[in-house]
Structures are given as structure tokens and as C-alpha cells.
VMD Tcl script that draws the C-alpha trace (Angstrom):
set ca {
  {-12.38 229.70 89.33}
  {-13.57 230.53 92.78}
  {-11.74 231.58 95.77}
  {-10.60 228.64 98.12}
  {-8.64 228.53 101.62}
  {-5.99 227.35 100.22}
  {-5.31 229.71 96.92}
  {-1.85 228.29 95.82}
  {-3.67 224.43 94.65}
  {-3.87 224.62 90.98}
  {-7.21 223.14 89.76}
  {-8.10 221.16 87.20}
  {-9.11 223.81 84.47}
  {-6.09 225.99 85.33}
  {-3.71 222.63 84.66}
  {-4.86 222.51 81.52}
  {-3.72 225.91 80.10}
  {-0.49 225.47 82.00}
  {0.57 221.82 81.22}
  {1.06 222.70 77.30}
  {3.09 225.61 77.73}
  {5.78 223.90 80.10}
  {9.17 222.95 78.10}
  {9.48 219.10 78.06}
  {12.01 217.80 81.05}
  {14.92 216.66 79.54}
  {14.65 213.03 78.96}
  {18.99 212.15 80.43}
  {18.60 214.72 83.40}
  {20.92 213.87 86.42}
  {19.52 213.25 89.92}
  {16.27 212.31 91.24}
  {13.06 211.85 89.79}
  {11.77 215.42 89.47}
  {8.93 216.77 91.05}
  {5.59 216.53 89.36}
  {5.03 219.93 87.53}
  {2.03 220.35 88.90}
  {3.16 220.30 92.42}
  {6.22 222.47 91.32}
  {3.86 225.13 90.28}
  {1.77 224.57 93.67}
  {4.65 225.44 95.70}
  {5.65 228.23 93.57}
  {2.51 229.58 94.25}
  {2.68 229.06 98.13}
  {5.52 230.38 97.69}
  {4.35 234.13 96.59}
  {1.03 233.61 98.37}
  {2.65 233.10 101.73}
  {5.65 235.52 100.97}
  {8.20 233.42 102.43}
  {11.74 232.64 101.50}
  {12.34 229.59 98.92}
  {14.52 227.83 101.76}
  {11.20 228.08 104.08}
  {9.00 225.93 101.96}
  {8.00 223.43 103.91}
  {8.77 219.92 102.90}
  {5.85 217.93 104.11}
  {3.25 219.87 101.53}
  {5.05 217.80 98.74}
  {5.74 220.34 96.42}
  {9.54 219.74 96.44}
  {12.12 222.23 98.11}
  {12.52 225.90 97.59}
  {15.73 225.66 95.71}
  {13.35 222.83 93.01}
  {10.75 225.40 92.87}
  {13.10 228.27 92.34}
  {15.18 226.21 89.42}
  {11.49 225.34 87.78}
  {10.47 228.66 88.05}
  {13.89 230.30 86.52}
  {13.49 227.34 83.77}
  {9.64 228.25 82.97}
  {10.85 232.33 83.25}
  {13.21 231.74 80.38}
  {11.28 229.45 78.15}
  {8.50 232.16 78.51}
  {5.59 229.99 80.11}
  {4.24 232.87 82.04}
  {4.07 235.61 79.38}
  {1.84 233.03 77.34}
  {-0.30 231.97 79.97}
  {-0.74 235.79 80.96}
  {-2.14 236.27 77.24}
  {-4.29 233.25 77.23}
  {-5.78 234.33 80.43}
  {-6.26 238.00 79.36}
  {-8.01 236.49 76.25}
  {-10.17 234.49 78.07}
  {-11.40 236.93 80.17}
  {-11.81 239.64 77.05}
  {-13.70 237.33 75.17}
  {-16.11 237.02 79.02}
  {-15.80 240.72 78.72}
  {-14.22 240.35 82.19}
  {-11.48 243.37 82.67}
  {-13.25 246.91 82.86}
  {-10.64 248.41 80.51}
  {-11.77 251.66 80.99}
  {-10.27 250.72 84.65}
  {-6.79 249.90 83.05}
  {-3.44 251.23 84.51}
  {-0.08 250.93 82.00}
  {3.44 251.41 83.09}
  {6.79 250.88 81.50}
  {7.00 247.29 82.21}
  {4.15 246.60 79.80}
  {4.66 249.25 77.14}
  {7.58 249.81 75.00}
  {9.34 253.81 75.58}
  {8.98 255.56 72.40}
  {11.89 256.06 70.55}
  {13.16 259.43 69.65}
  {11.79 261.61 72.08}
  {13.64 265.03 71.92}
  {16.28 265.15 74.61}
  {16.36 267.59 77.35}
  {18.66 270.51 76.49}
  {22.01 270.84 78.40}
  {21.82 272.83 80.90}
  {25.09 274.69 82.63}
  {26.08 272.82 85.97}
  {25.39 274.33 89.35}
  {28.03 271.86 90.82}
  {31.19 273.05 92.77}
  {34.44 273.42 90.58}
  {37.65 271.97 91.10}
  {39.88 274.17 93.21}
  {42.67 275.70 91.17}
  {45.81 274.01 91.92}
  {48.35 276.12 94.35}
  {50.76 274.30 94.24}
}
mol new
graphics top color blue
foreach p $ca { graphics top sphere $p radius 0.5 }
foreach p [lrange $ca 0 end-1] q [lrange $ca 1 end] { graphics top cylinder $p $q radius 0.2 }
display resetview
């Protein structure tokens, strides 16, 4: 996958690790015809590549409005489509031997806190008291 002008098209060899993982669109779904999810995830991607507002997509690329492409994101969130196509990706590029792991950089939002670390002792507050009441 090489760099292009226009980063947020999804090509053809990206489509296929994405199409299987999407949840299947429900078949008695109110409204319009939905959006191709192809061009859903385009404009997603414009999206975050141009950091603009949903409401600020514009309409004549034909990837739907913001508010479709924020629904279809929330919907793919929740059925977990991204977390699996992160793994497949970082599979596919271990098996290239791609990432320089020695390179690698974890924080919290990727590993689980360890349970049971001791807890700080208590210490004796330095805060202001109540004043006594005179009354």
C-alpha cells in the first residue's frame, strides 16, 4: 500500500480485510438506501485525515453525511471491526517482519494495570481544618 494524494480512498486489497469484518445491515432497516460501506469508511477516513467536524463532510465526495459516517462508525466501534482489523494488520506486517519492535512504545490503553499492586500508605492531611464552631 503506497502513499497517494488522496490517503482516505480505500483500495482494493485494504477492502478485502475490511468487508468481512463489517456486521451485516439489517435486512428491515427504515429510511433510505444506505450508503455503500465502502464509501462510509472513505468518508470516515476523510474525516480523521482532514480533521474536520462530521457536519463538515462535504456532500458532493459521495461518502454520505457526517451524521451516516458517525452512526457507521459508532455501529462498527461496538461490533468491534476495528480491534480485528488492527490485529490482522499487525499480523500481516509481523509475519513481513515490518514493525521494529525493539522501537515499540506501550501505554495503558493497550495493556491491562496489574492487579494488586500495594497501595500507597495513608498519609496525615496537610489540608486546613474546619474552624471550631463559636457559636
Amino acid at each position: 500500500m503506497g502513499v497517494t494524494t488522496r490517503p482516505w480512498i480505500v483500495d482494493d486489497d485494504l477492502w478485502v480485510l475490511v468487508e468481512p469484518l463489517l456486521p451485516p445491515w439489517p435486512k428491515r432497516s427504515p429510511g433510505p438506501k444506505p450508503v455503500p460501506d465502502r464509501l462510509c469508511l472513505q468518508g470516515i477516513v476523510y474525516v480523521l485525515h482532514q480533521d474536520i467536524a462530521w457536519q463538515l463532510l462535504p456532500l458532493e465526495l459521495g461518502f454520505g453525511s457526517g451524521q451516516t459516517g458517525w452512526r457507521r462508525l459508532d455501529r462498527w466501534q461496538q461490533a468491534g471491526v476495528f480491534e480485528k482489523l488492527h490485529r490482522i494488520l499487525l499480523a500481516k506486517l509481523n509475519a513481513a517482519g515490518e514493525p521494529d519492535w525493539s522501537r515499540a512504545c506501550v501505554d495503558g490503553s493497550h495493556v491491562r494495570a496489574k492487579r494488586g499492586a500495594p497501595r500507597p500508605a495513608r498519609r496525615r492531611s496537610t489540608g486546613a481544618r474546619r474552624a471550631a464552631n463559636t457559636t
